[in-house]
C-alpha positions as CSV (number, residue, x, y, z in Angstrom):
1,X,0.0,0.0,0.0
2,X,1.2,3.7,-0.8
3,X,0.1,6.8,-0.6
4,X,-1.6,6.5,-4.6
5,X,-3.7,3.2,-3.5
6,X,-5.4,5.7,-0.3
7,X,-9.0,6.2,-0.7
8,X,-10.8,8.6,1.5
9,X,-14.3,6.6,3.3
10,X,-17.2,6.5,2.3
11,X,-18.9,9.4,4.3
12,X,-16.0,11.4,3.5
13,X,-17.5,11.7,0.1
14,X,-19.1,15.0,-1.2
15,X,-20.1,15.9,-4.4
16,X,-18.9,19.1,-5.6
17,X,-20.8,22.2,-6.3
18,X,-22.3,22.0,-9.9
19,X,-22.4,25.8,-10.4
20,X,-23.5,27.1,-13.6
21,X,-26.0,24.1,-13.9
22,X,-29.3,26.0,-14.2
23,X,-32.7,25.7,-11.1
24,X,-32.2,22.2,-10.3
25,X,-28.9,22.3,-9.3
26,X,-29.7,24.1,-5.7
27,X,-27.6,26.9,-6.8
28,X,-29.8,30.0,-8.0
29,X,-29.9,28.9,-11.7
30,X,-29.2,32.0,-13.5
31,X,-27.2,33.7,-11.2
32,X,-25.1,30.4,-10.0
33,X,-24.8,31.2,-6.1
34,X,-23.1,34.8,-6.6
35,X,-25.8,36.8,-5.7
36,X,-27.1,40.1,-7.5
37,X,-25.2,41.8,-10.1
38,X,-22.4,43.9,-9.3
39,X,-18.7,43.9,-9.7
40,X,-18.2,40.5,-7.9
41,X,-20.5,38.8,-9.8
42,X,-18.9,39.3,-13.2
43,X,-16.6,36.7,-14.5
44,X,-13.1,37.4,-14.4
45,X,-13.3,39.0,-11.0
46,X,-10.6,39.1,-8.2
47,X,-10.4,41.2,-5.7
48,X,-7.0,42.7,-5.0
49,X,-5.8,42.3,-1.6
50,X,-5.6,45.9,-0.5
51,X,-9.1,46.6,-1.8
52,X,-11.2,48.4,0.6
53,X,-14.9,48.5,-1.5
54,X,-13.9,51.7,-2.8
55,X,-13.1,53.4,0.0
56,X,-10.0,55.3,0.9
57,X,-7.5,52.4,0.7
58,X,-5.0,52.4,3.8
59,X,-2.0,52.9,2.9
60,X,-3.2,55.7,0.9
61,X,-5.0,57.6,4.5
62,X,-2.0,57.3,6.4
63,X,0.4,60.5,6.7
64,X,3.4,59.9,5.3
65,X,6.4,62.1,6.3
66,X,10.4,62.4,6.6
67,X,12.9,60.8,4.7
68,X,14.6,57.7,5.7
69,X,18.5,57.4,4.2
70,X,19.5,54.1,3.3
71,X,23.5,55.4,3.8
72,X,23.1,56.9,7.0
73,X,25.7,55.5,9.8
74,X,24.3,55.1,13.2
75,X,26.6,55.5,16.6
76,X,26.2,54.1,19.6
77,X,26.9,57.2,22.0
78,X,28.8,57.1,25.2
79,X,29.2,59.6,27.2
80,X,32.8,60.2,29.3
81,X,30.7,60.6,32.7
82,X,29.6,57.2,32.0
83,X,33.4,55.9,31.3
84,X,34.0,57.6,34.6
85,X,31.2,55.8,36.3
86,X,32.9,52.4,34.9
87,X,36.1,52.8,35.8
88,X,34.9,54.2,39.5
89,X,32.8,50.7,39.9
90,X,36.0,48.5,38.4
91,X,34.1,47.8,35.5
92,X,36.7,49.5,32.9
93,X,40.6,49.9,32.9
94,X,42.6,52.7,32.2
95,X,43.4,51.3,28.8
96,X,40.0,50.8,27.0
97,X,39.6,48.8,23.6
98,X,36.0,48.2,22.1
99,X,36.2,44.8,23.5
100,X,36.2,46.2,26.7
101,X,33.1,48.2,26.0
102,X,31.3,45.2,24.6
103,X,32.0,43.1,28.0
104,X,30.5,46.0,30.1
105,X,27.4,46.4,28.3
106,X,28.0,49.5,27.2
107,X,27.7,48.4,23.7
108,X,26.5,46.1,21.2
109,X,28.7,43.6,19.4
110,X,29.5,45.4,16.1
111,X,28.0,48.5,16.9
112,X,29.6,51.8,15.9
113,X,30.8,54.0,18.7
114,X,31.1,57.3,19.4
115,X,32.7,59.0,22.1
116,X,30.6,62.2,23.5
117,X,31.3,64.7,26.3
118,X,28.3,64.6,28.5
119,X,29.9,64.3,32.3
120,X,33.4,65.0,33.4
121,X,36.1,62.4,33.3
122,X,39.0,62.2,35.8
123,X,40.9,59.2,34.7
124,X,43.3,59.1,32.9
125,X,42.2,56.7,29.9
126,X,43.9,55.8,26.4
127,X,40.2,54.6,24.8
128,X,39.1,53.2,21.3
129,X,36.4,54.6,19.2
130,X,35.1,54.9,15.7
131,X,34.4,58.6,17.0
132,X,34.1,61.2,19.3
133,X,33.1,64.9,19.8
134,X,35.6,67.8,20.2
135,X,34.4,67.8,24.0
136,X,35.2,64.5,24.6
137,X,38.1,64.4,23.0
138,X,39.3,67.7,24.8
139,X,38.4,66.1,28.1
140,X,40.1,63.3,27.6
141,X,43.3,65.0,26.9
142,X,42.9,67.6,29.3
143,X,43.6,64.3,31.8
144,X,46.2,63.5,30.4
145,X,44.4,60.4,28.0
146,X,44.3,60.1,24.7
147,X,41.6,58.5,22.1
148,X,42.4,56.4,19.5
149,X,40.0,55.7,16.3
150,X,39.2,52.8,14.9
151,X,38.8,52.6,11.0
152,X,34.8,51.9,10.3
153,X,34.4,49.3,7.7
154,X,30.4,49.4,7.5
């Protein structure tokens, strides 16, 4: 036995809808179970899937605004205050590479980074970034640190 010798049992049986078949086929006769006139009785019909009866379709009544660019590079920010924060609790060095910023959750794994000056810094720190702000980088140096950036390949 395989699945071409199956045969479905005899209650499963049903005859299929003779449509089209005139009054004694239980269907309506001339207007074979589609009801009234109208656009979906016609032959050929089918409906598109956004189709809303004519109304207002929705993607058509919803504002639409802004410009999204596809080449835009985002940064993860971090601010010195928070560095200082890190290094107070033990959770960062003086020396400071990207991996180090992964393992303290300050960042993502492959994020971009950018270093910003929110918050004053009192360590001493040589850190890694993709970037940082004028502030930040002054604050840094004003320390007696010094920031190193990392080439972005995204």
């Amino acid at each position: 036995m395989d699945l071409s010798n199956l045969k479905a049992p005899e209650p499963n049986k049903k005859k299929a809808k003779r449509i089209g078949r005139g009054q004694g086929s239980g269907y309506g006769g001339h207007t074979v179970g589609k009801g009234h006139n109208g656009q979906r009785s016609r032959s050929g019909y089918k409906e598109k899937f956004w189709f809303e009866g004519g109304q207002m379709p929705l993607q058509r009544r919803v504002p639409k605004w802004g410009f999204n660019n596809p080449f835009s590079t985002e940064y993860t920010p971090v601010n010195t205050g928070t560095i200082q924060l890190f290094i107070e609790a033990g959770k960062l060095d003086k020396e400071i590479s990207l991996s180090d910023l992964q393992e303290a959750g300050l960042v993502g794994k492959g994020d971009l980074v950018k270093l910003l000056g929110d918050g004053e810094i009192e360590a001493s720190i040589q850190i890694e970034v993709h970037k940082a702000s004028k502030s930040a980088q002054q604050k840094v140096e004003d320390t007696g640190g010094s920031v190193t950036f990392i080439k972005n390949n995204k």
